[in-house]
C-alpha positions as CSV (number, residue, x, y, z in Angstrom):
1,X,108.5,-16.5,128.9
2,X,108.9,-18.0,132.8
3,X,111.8,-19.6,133.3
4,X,111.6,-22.1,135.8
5,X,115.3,-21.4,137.6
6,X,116.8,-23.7,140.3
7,X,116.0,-21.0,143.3
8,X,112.0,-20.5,141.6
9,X,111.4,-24.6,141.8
10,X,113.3,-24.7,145.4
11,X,111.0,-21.9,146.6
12,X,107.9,-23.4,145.1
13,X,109.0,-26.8,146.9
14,X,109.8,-25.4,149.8
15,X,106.2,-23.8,149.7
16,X,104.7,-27.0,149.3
17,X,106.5,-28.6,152.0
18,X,104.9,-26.0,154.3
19,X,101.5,-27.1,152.7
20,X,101.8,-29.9,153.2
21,X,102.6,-30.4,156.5
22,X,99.9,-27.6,157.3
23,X,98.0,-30.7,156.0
24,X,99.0,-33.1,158.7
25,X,98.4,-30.4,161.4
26,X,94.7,-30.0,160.1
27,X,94.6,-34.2,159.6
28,X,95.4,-34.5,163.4
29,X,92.9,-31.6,164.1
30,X,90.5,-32.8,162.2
31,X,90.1,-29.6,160.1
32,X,88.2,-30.2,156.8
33,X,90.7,-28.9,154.6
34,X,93.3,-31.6,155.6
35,X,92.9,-33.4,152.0
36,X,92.4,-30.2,150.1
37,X,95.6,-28.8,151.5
38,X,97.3,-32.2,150.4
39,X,96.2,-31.8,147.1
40,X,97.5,-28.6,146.4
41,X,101.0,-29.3,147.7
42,X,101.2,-32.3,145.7
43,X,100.2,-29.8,142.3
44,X,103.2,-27.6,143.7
45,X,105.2,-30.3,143.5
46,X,104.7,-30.9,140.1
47,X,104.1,-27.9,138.7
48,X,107.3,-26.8,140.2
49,X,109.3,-30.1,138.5
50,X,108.0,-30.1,135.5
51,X,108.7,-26.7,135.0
52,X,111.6,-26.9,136.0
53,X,112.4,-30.0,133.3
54,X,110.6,-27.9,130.7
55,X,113.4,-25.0,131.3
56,X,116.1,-27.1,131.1
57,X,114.9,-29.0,127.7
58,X,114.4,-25.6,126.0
59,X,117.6,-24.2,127.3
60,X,119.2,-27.4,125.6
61,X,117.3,-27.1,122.4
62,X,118.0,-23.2,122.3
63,X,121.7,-24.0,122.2
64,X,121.0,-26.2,118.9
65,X,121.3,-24.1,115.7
66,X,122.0,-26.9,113.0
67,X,119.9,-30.1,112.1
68,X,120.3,-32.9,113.8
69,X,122.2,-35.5,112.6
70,X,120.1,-39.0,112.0
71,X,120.2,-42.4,110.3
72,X,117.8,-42.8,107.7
73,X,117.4,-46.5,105.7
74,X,115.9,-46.3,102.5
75,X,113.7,-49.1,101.4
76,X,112.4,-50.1,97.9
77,X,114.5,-46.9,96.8
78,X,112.7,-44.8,99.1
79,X,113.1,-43.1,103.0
80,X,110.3,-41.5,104.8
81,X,110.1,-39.1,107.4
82,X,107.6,-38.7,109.4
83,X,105.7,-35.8,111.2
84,X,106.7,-36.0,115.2
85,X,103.1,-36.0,116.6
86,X,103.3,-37.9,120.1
87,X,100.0,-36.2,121.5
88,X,98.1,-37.4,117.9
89,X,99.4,-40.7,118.5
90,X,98.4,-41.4,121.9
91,X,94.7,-40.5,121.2
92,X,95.0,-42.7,118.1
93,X,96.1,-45.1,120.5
94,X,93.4,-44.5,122.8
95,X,90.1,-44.9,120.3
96,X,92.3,-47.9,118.9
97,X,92.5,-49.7,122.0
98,X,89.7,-48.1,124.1
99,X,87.5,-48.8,120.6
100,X,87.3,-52.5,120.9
101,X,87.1,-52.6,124.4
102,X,84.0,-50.2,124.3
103,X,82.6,-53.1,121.4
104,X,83.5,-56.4,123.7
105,X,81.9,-54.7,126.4
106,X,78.5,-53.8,124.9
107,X,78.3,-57.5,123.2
108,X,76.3,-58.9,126.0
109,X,74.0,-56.2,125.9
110,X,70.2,-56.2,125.8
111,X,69.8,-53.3,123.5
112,X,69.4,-54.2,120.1
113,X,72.2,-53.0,117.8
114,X,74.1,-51.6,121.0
115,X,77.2,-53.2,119.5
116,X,76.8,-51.9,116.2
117,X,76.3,-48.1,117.3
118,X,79.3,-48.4,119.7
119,X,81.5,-49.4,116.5
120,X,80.2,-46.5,114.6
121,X,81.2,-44.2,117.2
122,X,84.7,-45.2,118.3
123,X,85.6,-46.5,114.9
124,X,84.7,-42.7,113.3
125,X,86.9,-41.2,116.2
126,X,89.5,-43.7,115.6
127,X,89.5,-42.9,111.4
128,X,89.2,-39.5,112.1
129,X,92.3,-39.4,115.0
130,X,94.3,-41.3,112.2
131,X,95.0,-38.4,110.0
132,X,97.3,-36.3,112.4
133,X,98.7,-39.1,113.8
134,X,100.1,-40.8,110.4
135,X,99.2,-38.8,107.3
136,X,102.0,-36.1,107.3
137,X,105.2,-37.5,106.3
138,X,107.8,-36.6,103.2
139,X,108.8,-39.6,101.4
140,X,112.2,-39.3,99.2
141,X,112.3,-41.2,96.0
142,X,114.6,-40.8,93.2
143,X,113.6,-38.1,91.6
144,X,111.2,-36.9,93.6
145,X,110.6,-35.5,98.1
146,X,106.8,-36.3,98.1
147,X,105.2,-33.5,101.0
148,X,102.2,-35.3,102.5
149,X,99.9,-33.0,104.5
150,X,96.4,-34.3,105.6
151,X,94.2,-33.4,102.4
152,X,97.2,-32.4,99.9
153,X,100.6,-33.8,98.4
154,X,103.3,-31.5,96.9
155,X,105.6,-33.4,94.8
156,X,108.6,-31.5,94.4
157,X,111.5,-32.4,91.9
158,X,114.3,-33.0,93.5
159,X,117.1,-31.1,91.5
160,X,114.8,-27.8,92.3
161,X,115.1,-28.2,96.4
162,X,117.8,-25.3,97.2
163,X,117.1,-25.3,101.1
164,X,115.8,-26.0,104.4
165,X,114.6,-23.0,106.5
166,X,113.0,-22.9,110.0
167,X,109.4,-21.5,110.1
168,X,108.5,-19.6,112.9
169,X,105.2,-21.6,113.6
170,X,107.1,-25.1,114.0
171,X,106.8,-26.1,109.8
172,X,109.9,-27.0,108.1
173,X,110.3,-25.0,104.8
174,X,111.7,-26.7,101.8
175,X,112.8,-24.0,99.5
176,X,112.3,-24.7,96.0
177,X,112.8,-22.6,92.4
178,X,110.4,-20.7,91.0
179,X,107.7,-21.0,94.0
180,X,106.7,-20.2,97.6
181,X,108.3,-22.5,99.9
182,X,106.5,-25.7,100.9
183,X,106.2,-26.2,104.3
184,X,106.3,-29.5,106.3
185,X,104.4,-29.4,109.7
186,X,107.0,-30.7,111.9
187,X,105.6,-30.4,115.7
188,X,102.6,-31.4,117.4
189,X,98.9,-30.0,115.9
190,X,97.4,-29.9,119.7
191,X,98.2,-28.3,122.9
192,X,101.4,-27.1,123.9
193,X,102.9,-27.0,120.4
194,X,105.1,-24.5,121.1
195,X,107.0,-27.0,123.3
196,X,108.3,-29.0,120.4
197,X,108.7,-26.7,117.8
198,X,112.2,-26.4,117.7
199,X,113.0,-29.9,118.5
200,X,110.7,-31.0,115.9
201,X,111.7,-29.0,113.4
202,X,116.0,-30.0,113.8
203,X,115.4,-33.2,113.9
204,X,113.0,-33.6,111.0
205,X,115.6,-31.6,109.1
206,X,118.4,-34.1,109.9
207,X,115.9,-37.0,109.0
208,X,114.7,-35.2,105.8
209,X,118.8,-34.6,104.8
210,X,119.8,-38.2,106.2
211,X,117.1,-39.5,103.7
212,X,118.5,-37.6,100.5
213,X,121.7,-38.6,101.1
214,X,120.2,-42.1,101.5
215,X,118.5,-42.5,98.2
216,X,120.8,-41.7,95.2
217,X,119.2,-38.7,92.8
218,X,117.5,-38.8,89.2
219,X,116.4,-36.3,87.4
220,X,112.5,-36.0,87.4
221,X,110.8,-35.3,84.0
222,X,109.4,-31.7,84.8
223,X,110.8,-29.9,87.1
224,X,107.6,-28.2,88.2
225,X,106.5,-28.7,91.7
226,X,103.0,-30.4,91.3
227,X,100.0,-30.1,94.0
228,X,97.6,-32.8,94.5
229,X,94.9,-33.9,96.3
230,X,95.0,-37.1,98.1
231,X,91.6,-38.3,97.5
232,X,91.7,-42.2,99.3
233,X,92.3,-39.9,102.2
234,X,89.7,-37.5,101.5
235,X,87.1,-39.8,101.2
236,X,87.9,-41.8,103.9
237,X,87.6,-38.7,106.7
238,X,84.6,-37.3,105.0
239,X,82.8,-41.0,105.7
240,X,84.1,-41.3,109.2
241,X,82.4,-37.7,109.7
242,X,79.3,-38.9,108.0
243,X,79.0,-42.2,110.2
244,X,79.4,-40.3,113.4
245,X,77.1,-37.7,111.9
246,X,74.3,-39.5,111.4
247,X,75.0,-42.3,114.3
248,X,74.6,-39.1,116.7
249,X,71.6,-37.9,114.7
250,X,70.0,-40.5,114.8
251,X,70.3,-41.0,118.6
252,X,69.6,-37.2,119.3
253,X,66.8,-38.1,117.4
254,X,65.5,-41.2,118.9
255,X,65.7,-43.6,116.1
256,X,68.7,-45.3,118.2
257,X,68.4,-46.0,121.5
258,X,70.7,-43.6,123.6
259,X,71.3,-45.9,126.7
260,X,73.3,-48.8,125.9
């Protein structure tokens, strides 16, 4: 892996100081690639930076080897911890507050049911951007750590957790008796997951142990680890596909008018 050293970001800044005022030079000549030339120094810049930044987070992180510590609250005799997703979140955030937006804006238009097929549309992406942006999560009860993935819970007795291990794709293992571990996805599902693995997966340990420690134990009434499917959530997705589905279709189609 590059590591983005003190001497690599002061060469690469360095570099784009000499871009940059190569710039000016061909800005006073009036070369053509004056605002190209700016351009790239300015990517330098921050390529160089946030690498640099990057380095130094992972160096910190590498240094970690135990959960972190956290404060969990338990309310209604219950503690959740959540996935850390911040990438799922800000595109949840996007259709949420883009989607209405894209509604208000078509209101005034001439094209009949143009506000109606813009609803279909965002509101689809926004249901569907939902699911990796809230749905994982363990919730602690009593007698019970509830694993919520997108489409599947594990319910897993409490007396039968022995451990927490690591995985080495960014889940956090719960180690149980008498079955495979269950894993917790702790880091980002999208682009540059590896950059949060670790991070993700020590502080969700610290928040999953906080939360036990929160909520006093009972013993469950089987102590078998039970797997479920979380229907609500199923059907929900599979409608928001269907909507978008068929409001496409029908536009590919020309049944809807495609120019709103």
């Amino acid at each position: 892996m590059f590591h983005w050293t003190w001497p690599r970001t002061l060469i690469c800044t360095a570099l784009a100081a000499l871009v940059a005022a190569f710039s000016l030079l061909a800005r006073h000549e009036g070369w053509p690639v004056a605002d190209t030339s700016l351009i790239f120094a300015a990517v330098l810049v921050i390529v160089a930076f946030s690498g640099r930044l990057d380095t130094v987070r992972r160096q910190r992180w590498d240094a970690v080897d135990k959960p972190v510590p956290a404060a969990v609250t338990a309310r209604g005799g219950r503690a959740v911890v959540r996935r850390i997703d911040v990438p799922a979140r800000i595109i949840f955030g996007i259709f949420a507050v883009g989607g209405p937006l894209a509604v208000w804006s078509n209101s005034s238009s001439d094209v009949p049911g143009a506000t109606l097929i813009v609803a279909a549309l965002v509101g689809s992406l926004c249901a569907a951007s939902a699911v990796p942006a809230f749905a994982y999560r363990m919730v602690v009860t009593p007698t019970h750590v509830h694993v919520d993935k997108a489409f599947v819970r594990h319910l897993i007795p409490r007396q039968a957790i022995r451990s927490l291990e690591r995985g080495s794709s960014g889940e956090l293992k719960i180690i149980v008796d008498g079955r495979p571990p269950v894993a917790f996805p702790a880091g980002t599902a999208f682009g540059g997951a590896a950059w949060n693995q670790r991070p993700a997966q020590l502080i969700a340990a610290g928040r999953l142990e906080a939360a036990l420690a929160a909520v006093p134990m009972l013993p469950a009434d089987s102590p078998a680890v039970e797997r479920r499917p979380r229907g609500g959530l199923i059907a929900a997705v599979a409608a928001s596909v269907l909507c978008f589905a068929t409001t496409a279709a029908l536009i590919y189609s020309g049944a809807l008018p495609s120019q709103l």
